[in-house]
C-alpha positions in Angstrom: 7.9 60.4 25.7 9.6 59.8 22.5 10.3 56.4 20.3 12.5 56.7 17.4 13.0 53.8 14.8 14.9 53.2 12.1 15.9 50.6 9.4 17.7 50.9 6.2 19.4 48.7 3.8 22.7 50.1 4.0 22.9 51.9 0.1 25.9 54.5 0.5 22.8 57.4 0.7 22.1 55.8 4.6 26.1 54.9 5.3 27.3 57.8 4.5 29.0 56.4 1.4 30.1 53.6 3.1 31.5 55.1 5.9 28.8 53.0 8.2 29.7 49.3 7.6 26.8 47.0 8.6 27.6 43.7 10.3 25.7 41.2 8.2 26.3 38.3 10.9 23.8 39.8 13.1 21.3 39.7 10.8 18.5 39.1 10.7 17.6 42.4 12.2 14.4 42.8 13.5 12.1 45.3 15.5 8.9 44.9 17.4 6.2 46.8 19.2 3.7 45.1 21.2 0.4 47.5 22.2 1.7 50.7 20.6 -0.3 53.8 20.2 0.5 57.0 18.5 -2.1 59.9 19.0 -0.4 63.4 17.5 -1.6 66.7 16.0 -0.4 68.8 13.1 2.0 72.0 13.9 0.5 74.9 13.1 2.7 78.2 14.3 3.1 79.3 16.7 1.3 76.0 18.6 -0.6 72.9 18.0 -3.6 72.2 16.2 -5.4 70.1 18.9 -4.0 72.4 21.5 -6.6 73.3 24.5 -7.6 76.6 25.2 -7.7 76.0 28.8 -4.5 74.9 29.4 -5.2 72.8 32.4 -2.6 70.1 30.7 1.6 69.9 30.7 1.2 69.5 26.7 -1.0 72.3 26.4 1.5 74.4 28.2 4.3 76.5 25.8 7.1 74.6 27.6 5.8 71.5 25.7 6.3 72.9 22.5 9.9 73.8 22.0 13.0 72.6 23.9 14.9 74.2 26.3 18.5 75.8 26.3 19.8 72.6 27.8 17.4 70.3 25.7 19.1 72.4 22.5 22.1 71.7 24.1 21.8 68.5 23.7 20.2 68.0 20.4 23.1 70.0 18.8 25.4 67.1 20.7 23.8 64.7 19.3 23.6 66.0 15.8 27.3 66.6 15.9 28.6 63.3 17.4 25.7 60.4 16.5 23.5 61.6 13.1 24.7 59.4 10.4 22.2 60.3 7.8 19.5 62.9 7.8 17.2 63.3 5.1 16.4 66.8 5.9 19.6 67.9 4.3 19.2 65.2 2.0 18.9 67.5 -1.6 20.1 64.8 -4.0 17.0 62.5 -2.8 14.9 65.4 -2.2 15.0 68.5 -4.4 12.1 69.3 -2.4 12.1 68.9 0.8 9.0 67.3 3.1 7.4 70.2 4.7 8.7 68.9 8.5 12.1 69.7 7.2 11.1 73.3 7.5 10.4 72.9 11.4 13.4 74.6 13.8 14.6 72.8 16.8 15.8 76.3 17.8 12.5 77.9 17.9 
């Protein structure tokens, strides 16, 4: 299961110059999370850091760890038709990039 969330305050770096107008008479925009949990371990190639040895669960399996042709499939849609701003290609912000930049989808 995955939760993404996002909120900027619409500068041209997260509008894509001002591509992305924001509707200011919905504001105020807010977000919430009641009883949220987030429990994760680093990446460390080719698998997991907390990964188990015995393999007895679905996230300790290979599968887990990288997406499949359709799930690429899909991410490369969704890169193409909804990603407004990503701050993995970011340079002007970031000379140096944060080191989950370097992570492939494609792996």
């Amino acid at each position: 299961m995955y939760l993404f969330s996002s909120i900027w305050n619409a500068d041209d770096w997260a509008t894509r110059g001002g591509l992305e107008k924001t509707n200011w008479t919905l504001a105020p925009f807010e977000s919430s999370y009641k009883d949220f949990s987030f429990d994760g371990c680093q990446w460390e190639d080719p698998y997991p850091a907390c990964v188990s040895t015995t393999t007895q669960n679905w996230w300790d399996q290979y599968p887990a760890w990288h997406l499949s042709d359709t799930q690429k499939m899909d991410y490369a849609w969704v890169q193409r038709n909804l990603v407004i701003y990503d701050y993995c290609k970011d340079y002007a912000r970031y000379p140096k990039l944060p080191p989950e930049c370097s992570l492939s989808p494609w792996d």
